[in-house]
C-alpha positions as CSV (number, residue, x, y, z in Angstrom):
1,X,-2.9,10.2,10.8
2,X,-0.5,13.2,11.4
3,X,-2.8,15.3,9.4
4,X,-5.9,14.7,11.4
5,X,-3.6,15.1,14.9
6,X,-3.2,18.6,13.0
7,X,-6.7,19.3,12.8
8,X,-7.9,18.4,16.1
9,X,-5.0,20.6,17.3
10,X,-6.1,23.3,15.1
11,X,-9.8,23.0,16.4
12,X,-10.9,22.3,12.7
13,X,-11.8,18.3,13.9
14,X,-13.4,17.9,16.9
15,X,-12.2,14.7,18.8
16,X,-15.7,13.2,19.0
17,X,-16.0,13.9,15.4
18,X,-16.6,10.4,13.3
19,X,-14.3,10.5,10.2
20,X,-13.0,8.2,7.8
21,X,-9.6,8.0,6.6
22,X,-8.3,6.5,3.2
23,X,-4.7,5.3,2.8
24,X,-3.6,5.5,-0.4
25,X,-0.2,4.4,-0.1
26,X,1.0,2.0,-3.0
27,X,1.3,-0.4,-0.5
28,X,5.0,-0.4,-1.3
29,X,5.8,1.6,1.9
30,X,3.7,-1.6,3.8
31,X,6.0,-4.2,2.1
32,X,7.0,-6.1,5.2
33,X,3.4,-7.0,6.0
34,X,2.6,-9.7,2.7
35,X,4.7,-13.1,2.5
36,X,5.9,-13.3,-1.1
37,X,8.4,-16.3,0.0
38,X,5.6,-18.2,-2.3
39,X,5.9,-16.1,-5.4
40,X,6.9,-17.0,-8.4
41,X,10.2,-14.8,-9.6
42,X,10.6,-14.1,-13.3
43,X,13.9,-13.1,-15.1
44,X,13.4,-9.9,-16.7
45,X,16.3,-10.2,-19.0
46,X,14.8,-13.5,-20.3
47,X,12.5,-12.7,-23.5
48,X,10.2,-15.9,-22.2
49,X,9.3,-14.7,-19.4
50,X,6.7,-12.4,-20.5
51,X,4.5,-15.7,-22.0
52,X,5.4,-17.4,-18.0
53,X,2.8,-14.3,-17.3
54,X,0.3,-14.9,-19.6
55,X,0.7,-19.3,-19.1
56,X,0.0,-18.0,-15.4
C-alpha cells in the first residue's frame, strides 16, 4: 500500500488508475486474524508425532 501512496505521489500512478495489488506476505505477519484454538498441537520432541501427521 505504502508503495502505491509513493507512486501516486510521484505522478507515476494516477489516482483514477485501476491496479491490482498482490500480498505476498507469509501470512505470518496476519497471525491474529485465523482461530487455531481448534488445532491439533504436536510435540516435536516426540519421534511419533510425525506418523499423528500422516494418520491425519
Amino acid at each position: 500500500w505504502k508503495a502505491a501512496e509513493k507512486l501516486v505521489a510521484s505522478g507515476w500512478l494516477n489516482p483514477s488508475d485501476e491496479i491490482v495489488m498482490f500480498n505476498t506476505g507469509s501470512g505470518l505477519k496476519y497471525n491474529h486474524l485465523a482461530s487455531v484454538s481448534d488445532l491439533p498441537v504436536l510435540d516435536h520432541h516426540d519421534p511419533a508425532c510425525l506418523q499423528q501427521v500422516r494418520l491425519a
